[in-house]
N, CA, C and O atoms as a CHARMM CRD file, in Angstrom:
* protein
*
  340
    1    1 UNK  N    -25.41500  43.14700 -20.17700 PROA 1      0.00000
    2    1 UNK  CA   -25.81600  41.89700 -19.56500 PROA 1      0.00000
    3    1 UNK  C    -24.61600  40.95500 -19.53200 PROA 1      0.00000
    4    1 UNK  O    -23.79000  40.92700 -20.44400 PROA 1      0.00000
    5    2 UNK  N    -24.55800  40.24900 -18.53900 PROA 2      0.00000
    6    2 UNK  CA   -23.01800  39.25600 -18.02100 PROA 2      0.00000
    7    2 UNK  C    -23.60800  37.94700 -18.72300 PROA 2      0.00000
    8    2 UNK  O    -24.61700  37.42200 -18.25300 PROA 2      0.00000
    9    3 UNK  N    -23.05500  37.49100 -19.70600 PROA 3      0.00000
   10    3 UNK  CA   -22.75800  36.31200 -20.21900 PROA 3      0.00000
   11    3 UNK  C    -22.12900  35.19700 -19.74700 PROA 3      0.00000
   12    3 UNK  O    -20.91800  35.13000 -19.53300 PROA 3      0.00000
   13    4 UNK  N    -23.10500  34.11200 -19.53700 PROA 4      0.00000
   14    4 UNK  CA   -22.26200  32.71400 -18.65900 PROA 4      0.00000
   15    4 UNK  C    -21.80300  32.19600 -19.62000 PROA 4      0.00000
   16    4 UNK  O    -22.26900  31.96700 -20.73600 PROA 4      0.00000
   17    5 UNK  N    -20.42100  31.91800 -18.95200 PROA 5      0.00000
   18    5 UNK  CA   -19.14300  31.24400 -20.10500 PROA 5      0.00000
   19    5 UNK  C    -19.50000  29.71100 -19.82200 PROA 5      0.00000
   20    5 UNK  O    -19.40800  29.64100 -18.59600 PROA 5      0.00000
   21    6 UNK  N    -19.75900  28.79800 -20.16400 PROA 6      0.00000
   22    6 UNK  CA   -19.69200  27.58600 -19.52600 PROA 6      0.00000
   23    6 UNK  C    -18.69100  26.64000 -19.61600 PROA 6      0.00000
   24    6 UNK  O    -18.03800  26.54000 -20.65500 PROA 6      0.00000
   25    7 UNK  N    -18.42700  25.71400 -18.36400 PROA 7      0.00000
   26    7 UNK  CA   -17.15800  25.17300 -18.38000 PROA 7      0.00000
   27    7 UNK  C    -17.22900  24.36000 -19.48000 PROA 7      0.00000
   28    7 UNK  O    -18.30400  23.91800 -19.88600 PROA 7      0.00000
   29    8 UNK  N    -15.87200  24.05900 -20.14700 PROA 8      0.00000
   30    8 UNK  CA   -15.63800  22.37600 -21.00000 PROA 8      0.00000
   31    8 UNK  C    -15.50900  20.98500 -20.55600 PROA 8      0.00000
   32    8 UNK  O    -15.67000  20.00400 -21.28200 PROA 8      0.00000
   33    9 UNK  N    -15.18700  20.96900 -19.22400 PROA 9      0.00000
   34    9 UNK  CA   -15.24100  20.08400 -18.98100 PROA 9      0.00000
   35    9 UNK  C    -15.83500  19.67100 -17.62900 PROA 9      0.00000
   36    9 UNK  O    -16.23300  20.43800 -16.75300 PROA 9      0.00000
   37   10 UNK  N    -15.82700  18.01300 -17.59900 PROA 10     0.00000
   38   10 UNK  CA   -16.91700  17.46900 -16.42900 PROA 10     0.00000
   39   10 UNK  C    -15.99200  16.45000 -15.40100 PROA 10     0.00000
   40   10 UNK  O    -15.04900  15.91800 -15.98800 PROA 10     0.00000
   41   11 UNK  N    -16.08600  16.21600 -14.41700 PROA 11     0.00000
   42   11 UNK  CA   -15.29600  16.12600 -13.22300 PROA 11     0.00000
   43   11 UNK  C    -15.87500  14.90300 -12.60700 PROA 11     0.00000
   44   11 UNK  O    -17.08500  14.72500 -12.46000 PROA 11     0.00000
   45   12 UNK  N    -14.83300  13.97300 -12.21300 PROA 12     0.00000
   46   12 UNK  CA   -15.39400  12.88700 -11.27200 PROA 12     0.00000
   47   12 UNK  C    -13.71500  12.33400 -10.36800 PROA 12     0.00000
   48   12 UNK  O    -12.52900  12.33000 -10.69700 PROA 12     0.00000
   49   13 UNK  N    -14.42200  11.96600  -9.24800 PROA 13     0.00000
   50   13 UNK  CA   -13.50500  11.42000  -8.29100 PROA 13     0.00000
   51   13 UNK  C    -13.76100   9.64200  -8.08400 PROA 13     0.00000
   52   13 UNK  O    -14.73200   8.88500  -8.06700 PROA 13     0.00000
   53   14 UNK  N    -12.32900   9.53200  -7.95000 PROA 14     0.00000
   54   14 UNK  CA   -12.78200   7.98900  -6.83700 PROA 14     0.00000
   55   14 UNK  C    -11.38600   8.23900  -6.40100 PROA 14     0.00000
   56   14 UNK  O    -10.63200   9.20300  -6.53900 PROA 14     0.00000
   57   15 UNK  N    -11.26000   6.98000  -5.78300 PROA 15     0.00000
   58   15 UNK  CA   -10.12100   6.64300  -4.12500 PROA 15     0.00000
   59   15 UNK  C     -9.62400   5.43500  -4.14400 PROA 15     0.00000
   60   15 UNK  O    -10.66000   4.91600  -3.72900 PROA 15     0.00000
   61   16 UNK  N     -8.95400   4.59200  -4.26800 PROA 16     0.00000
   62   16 UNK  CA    -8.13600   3.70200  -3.87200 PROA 16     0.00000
   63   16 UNK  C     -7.75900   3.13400  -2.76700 PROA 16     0.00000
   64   16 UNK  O     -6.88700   4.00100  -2.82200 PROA 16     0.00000
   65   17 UNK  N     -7.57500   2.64900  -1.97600 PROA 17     0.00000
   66   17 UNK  CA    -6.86600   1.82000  -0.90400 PROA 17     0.00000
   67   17 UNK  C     -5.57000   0.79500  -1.10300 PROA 17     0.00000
   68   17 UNK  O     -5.16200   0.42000  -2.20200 PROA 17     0.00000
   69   18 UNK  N     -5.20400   0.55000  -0.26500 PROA 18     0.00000
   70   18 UNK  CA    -4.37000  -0.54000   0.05500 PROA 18     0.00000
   71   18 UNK  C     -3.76300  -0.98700   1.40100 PROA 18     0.00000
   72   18 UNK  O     -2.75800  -0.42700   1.83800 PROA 18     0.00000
   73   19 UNK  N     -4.27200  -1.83000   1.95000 PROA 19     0.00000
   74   19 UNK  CA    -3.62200  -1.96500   3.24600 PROA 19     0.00000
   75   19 UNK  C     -2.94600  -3.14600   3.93600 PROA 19     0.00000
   76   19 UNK  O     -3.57900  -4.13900   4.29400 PROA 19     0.00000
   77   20 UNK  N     -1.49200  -2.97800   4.12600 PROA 20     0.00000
   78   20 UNK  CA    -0.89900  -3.89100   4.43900 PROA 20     0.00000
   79   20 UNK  C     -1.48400  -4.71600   5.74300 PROA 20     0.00000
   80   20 UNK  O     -2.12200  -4.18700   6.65300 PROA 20     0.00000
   81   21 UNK  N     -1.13500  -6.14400   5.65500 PROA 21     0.00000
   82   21 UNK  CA    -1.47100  -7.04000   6.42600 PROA 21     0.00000
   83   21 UNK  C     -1.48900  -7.15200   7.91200 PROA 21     0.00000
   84   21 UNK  O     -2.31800  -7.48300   8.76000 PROA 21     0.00000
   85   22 UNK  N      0.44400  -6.52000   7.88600 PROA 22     0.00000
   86   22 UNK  CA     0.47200  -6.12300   9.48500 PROA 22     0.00000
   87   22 UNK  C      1.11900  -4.27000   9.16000 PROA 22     0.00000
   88   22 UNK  O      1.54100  -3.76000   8.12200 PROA 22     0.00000
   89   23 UNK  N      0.95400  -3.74800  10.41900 PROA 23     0.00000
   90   23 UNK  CA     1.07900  -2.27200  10.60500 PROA 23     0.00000
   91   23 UNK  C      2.65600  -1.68200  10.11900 PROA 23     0.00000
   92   23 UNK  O      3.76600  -2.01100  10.53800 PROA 23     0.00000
   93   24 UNK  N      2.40300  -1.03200   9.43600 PROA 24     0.00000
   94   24 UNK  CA     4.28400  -0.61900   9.38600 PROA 24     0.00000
   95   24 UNK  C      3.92700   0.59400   9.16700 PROA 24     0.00000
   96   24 UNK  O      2.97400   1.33000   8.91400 PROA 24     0.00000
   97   25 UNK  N      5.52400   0.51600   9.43900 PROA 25     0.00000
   98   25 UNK  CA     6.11300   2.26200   9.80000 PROA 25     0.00000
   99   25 UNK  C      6.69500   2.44100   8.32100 PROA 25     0.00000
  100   25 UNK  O      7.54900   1.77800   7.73200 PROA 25     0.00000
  101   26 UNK  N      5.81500   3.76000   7.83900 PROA 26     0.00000
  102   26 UNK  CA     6.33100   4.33900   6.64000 PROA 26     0.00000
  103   26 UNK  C      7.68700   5.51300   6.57100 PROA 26     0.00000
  104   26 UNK  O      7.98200   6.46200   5.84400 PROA 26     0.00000
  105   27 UNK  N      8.27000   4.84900   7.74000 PROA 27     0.00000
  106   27 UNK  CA     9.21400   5.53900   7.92900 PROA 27     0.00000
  107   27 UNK  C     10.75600   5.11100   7.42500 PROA 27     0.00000
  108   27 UNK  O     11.69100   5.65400   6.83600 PROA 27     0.00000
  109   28 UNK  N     10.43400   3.72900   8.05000 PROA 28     0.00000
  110   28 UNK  CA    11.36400   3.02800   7.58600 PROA 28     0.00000
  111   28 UNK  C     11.30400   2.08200   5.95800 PROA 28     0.00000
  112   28 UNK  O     10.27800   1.77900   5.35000 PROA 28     0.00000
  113   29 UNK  N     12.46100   1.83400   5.63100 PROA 29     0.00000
  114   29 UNK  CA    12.71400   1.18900   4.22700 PROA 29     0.00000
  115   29 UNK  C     11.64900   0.05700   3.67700 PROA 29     0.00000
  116   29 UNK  O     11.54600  -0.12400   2.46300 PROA 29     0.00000
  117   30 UNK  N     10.86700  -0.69400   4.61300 PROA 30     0.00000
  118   30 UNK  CA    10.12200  -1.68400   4.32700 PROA 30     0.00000
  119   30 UNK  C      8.76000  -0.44300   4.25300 PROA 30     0.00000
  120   30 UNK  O      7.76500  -0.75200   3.59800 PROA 30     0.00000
  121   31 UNK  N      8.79500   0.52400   4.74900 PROA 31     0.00000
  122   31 UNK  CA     7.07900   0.92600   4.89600 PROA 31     0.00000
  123   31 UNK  C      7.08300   1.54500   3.53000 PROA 31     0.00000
  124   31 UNK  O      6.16300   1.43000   2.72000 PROA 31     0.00000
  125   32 UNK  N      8.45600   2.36400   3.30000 PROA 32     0.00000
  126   32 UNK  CA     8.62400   2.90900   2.30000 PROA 32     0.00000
  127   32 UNK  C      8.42300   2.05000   0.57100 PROA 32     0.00000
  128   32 UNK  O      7.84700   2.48300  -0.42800 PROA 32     0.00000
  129   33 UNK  N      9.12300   0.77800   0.77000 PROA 33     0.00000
  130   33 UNK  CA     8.81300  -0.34400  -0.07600 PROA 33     0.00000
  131   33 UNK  C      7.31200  -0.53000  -0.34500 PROA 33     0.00000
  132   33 UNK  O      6.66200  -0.42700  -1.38500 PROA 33     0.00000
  133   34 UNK  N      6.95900  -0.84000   0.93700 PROA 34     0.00000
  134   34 UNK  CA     5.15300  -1.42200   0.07400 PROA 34     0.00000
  135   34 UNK  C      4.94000  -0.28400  -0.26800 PROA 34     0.00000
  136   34 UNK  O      5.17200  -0.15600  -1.47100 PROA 34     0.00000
  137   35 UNK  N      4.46800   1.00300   0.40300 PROA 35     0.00000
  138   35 UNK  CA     4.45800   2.46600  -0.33900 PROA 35     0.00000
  139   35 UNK  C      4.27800   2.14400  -1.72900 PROA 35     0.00000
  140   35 UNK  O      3.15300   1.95900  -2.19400 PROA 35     0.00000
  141   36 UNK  N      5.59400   2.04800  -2.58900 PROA 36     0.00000
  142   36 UNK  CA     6.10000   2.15600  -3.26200 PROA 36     0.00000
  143   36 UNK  C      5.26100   0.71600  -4.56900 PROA 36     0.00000
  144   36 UNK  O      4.76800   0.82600  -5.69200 PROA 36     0.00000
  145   37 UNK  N      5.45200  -0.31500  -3.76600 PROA 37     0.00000
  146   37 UNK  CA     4.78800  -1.23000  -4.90700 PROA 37     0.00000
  147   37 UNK  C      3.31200  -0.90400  -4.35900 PROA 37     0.00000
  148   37 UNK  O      3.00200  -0.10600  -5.24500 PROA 37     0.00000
  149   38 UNK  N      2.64400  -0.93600  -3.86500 PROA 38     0.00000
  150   38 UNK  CA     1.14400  -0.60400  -3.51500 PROA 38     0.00000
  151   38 UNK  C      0.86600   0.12200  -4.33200 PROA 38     0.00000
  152   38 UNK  O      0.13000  -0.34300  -5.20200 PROA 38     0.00000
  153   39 UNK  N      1.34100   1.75700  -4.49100 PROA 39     0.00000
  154   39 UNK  CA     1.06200   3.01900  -5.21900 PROA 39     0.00000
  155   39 UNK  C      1.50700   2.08500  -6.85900 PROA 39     0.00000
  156   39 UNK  O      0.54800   1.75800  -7.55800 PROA 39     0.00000
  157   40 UNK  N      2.39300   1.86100  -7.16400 PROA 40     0.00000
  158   40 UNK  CA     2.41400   1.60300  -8.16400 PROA 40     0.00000
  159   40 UNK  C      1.26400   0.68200  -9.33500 PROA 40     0.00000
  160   40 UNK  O      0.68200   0.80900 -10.41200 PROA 40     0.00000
  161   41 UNK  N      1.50600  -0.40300  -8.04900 PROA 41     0.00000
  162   41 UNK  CA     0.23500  -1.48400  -8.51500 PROA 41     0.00000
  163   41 UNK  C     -1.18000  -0.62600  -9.11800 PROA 41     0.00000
  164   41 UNK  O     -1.48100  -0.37100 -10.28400 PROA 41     0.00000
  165   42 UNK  N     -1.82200  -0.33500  -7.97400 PROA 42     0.00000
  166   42 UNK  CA    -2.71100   0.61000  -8.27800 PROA 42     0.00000
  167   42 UNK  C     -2.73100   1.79100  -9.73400 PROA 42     0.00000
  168   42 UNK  O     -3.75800   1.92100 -10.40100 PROA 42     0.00000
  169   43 UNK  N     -1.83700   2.33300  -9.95600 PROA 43     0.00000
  170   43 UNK  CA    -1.36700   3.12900 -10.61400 PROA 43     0.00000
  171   43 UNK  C     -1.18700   2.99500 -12.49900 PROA 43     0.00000
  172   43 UNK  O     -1.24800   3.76100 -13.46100 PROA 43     0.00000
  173   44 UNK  N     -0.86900   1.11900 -12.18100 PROA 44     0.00000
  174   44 UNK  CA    -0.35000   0.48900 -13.03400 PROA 44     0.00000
  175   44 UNK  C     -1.98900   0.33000 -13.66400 PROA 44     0.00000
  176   44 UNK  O     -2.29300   0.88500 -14.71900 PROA 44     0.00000
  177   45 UNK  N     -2.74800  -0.30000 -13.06100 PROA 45     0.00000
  178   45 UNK  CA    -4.72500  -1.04300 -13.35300 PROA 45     0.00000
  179   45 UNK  C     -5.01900   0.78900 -13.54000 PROA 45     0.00000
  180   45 UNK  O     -6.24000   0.81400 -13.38700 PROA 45     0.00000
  181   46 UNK  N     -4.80900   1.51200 -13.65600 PROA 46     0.00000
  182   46 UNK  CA    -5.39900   2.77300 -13.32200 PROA 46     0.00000
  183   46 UNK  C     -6.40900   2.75600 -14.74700 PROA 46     0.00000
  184   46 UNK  O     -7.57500   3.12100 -14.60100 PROA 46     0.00000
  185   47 UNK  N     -6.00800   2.39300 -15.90200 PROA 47     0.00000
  186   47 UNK  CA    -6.64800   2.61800 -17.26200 PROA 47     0.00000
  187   47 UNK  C     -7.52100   1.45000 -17.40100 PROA 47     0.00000
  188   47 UNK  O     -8.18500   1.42700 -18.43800 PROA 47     0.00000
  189   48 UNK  N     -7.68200   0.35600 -16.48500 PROA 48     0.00000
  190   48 UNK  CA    -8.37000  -0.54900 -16.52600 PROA 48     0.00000
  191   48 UNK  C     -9.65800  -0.37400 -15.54000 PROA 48     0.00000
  192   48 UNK  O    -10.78000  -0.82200 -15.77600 PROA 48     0.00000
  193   49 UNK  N     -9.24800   0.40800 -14.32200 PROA 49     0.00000
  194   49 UNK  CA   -10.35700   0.49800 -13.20300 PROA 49     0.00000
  195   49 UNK  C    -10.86400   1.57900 -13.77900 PROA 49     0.00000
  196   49 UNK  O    -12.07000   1.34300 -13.84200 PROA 49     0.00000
  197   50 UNK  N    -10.59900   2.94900 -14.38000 PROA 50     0.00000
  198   50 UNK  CA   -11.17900   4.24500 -14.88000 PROA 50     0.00000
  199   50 UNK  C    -12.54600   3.71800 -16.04600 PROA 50     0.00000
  200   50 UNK  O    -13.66300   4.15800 -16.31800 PROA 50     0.00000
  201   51 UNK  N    -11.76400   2.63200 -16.46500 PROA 51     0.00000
  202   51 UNK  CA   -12.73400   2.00000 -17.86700 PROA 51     0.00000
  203   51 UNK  C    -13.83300   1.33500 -17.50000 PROA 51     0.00000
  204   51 UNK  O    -14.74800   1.16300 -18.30600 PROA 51     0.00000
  205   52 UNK  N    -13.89400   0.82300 -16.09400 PROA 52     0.00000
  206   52 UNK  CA   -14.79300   0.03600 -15.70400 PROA 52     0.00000
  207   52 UNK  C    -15.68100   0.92300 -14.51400 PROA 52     0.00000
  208   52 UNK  O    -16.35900   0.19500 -13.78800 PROA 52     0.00000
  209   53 UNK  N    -15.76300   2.44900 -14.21300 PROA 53     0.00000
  210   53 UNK  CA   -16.35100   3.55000 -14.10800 PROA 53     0.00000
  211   53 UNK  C    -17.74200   3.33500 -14.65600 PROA 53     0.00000
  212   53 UNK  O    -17.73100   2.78100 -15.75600 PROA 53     0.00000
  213   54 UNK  N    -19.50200   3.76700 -13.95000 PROA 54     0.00000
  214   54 UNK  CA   -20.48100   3.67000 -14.30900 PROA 54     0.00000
  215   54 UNK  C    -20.52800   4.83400 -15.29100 PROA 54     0.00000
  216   54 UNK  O    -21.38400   4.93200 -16.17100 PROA 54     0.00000
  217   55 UNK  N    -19.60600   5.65500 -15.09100 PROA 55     0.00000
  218   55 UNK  CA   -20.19200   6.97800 -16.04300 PROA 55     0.00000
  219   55 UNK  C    -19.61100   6.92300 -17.20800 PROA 55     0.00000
  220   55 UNK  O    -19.69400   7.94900 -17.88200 PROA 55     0.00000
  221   56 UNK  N    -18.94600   5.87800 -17.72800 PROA 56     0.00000
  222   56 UNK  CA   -18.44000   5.83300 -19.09300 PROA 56     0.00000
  223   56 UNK  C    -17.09500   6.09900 -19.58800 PROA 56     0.00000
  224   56 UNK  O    -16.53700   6.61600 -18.62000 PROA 56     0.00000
  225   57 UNK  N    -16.38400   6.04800 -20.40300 PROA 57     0.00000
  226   57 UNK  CA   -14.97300   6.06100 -20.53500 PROA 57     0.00000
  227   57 UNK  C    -14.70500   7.68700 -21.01500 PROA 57     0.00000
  228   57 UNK  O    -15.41500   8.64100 -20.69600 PROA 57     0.00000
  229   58 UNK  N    -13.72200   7.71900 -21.70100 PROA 58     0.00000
  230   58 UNK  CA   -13.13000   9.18400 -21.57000 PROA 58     0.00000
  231   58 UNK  C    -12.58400  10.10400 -20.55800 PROA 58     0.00000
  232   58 UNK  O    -12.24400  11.26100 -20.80700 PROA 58     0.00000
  233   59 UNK  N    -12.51500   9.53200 -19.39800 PROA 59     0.00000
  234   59 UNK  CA   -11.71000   9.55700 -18.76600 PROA 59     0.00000
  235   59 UNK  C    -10.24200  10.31900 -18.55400 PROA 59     0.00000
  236   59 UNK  O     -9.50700   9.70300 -19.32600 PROA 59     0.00000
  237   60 UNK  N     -9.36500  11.44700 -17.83600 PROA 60     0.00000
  238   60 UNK  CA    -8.28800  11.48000 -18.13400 PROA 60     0.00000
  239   60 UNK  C     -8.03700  11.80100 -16.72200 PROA 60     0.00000
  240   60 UNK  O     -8.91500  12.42600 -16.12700 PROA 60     0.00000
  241   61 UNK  N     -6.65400  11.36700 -15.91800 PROA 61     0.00000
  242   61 UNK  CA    -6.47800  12.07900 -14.46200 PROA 61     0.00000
  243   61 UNK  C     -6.23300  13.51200 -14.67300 PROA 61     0.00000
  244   61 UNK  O     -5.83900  14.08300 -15.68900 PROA 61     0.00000
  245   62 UNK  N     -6.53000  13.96500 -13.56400 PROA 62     0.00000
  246   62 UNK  CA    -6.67300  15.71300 -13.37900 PROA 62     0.00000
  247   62 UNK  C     -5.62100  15.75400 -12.63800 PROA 62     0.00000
  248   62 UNK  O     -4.78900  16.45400 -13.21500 PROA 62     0.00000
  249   63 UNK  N     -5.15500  15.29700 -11.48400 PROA 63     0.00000
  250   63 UNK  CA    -4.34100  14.98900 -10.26100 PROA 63     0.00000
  251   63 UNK  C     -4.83500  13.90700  -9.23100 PROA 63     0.00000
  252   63 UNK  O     -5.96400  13.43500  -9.09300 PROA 63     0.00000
  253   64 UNK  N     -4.00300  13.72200  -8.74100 PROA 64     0.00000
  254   64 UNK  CA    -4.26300  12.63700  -7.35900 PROA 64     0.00000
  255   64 UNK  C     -2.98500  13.14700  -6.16200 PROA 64     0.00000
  256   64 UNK  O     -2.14100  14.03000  -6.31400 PROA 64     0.00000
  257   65 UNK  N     -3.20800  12.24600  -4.96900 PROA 65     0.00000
  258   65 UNK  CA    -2.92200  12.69900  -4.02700 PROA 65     0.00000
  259   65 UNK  C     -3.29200  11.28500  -3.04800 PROA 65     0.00000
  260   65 UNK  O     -4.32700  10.66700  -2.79800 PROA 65     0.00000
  261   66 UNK  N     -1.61500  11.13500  -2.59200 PROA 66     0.00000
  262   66 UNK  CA    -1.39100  10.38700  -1.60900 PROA 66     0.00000
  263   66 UNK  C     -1.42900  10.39300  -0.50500 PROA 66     0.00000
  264   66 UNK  O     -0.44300  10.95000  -0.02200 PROA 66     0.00000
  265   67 UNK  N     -2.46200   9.84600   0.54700 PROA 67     0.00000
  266   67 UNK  CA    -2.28100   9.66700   2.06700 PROA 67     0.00000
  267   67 UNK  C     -1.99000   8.68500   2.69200 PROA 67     0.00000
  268   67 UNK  O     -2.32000   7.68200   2.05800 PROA 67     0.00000
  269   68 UNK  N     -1.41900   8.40100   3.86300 PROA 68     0.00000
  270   68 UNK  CA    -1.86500   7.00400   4.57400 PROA 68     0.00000
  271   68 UNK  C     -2.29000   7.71100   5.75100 PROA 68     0.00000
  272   68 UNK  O     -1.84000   8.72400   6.28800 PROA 68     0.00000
  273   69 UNK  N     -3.76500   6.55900   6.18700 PROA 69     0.00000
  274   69 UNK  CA    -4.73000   7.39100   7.42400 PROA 69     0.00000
  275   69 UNK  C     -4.47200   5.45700   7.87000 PROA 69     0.00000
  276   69 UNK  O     -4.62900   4.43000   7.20900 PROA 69     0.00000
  277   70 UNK  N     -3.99000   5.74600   9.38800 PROA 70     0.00000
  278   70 UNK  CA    -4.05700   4.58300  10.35600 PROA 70     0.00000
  279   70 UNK  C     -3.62200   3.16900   9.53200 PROA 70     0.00000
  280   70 UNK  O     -4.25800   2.11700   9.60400 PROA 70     0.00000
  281   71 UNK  N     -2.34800   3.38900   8.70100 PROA 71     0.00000
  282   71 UNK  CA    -1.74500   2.55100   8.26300 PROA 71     0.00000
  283   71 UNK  C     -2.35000   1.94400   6.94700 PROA 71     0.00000
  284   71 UNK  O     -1.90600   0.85500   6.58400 PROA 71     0.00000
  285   72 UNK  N     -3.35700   2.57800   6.17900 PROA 72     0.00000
  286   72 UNK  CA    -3.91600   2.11000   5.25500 PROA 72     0.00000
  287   72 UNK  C     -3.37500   4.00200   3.90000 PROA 72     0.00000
  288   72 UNK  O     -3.35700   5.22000   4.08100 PROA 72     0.00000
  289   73 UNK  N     -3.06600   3.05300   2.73200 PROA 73     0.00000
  290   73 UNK  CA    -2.77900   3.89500   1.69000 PROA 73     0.00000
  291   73 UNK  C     -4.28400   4.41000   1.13000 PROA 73     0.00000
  292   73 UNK  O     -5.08500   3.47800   1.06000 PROA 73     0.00000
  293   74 UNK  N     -4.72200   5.48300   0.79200 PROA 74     0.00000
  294   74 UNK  CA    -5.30800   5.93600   0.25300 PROA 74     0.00000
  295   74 UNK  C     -5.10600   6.90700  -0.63000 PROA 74     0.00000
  296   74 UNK  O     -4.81200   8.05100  -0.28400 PROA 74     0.00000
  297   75 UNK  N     -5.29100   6.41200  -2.25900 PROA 75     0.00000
  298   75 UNK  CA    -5.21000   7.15300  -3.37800 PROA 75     0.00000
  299   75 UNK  C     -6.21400   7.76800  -3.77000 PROA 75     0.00000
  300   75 UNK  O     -7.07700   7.10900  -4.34900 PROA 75     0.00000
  301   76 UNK  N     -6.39800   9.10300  -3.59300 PROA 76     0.00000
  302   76 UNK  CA    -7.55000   9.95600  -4.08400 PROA 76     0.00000
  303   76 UNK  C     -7.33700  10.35200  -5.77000 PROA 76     0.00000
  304   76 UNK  O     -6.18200  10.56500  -6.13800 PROA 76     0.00000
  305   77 UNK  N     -8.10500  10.41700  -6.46100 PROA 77     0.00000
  306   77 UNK  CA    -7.79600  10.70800  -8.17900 PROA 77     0.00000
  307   77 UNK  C     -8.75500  11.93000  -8.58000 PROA 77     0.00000
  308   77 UNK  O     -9.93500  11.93000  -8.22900 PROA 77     0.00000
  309   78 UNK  N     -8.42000  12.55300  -9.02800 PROA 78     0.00000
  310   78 UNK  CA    -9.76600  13.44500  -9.47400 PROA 78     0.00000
  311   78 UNK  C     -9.35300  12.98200 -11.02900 PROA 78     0.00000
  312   78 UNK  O     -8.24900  12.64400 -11.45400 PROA 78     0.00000
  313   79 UNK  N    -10.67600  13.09100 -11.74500 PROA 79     0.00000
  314   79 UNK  CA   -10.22700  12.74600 -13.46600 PROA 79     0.00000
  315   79 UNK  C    -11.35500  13.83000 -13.80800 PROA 79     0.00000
  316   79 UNK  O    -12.22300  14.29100 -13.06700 PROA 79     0.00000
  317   80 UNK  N    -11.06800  14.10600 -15.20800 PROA 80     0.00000
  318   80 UNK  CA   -12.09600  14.96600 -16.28500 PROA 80     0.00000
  319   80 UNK  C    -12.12100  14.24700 -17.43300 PROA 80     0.00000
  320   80 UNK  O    -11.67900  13.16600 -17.82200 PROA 80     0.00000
  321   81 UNK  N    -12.73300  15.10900 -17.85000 PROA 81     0.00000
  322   81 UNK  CA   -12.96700  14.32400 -19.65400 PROA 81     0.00000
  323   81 UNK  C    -14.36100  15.92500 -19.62000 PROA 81     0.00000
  324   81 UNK  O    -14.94300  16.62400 -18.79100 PROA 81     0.00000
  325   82 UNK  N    -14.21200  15.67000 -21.84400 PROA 82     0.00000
  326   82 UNK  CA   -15.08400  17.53700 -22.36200 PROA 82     0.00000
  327   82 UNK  C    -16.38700  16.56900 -22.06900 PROA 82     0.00000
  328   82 UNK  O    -16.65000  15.40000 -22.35300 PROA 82     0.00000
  329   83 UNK  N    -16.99500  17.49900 -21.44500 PROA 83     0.00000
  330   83 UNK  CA   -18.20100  17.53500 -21.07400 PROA 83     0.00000
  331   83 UNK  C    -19.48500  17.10600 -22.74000 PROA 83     0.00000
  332   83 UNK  O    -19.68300  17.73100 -23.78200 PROA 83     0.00000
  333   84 UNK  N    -19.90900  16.12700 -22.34000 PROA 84     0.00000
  334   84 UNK  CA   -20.37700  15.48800 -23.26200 PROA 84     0.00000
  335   84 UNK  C    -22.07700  16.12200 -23.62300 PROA 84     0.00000
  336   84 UNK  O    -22.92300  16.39500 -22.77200 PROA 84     0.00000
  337   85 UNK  N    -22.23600  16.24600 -25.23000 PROA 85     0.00000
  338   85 UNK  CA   -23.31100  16.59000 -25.14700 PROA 85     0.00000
  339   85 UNK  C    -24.80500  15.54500 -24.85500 PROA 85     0.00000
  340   85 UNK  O    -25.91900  16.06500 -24.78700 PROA 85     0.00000
């Protein structure tokens, strides 16, 4: 008989934004700049917004992943934490 292993841990997502005022090109040095402080900012509150999560703290990032869709930054996060009894 096949024995279910069960996972340790439990999985949640959220997303981020940021969107500059007027449209820029992340091509050039200024798009690259806000880029750069936007992602950070965000990045920086990361242990403060995770804490303020309905499902409770314990919390840890798994990975994330940067896009910009139509000039707006979007930070996707996946986090885990051991699956609680």
């Amino acid at each position: 008989m096949e024995q279910k292993i069960e996972h340790p841990w439990e999985y949640t997502h959220m997303v981020q934004f940021a969107t500059p005022k007027v449209k820029l090109d992340y091509s050039t040095k200024e798009g690259q700049q806000f880029l750069i402080r936007a992602s950070g900012t965000i990045f920086k509150k990361l242990p403060e917004i995770i804490d303020r999560l309905p499902s409770g703290g314990g919390w840890q990032v798994s990975s994330h992943n940067i896009i910009v869709i139509d000039g707006t930054i979007m930070i996707s996060i996946l986090l885990q934490r051991p699956k609680r009894a």
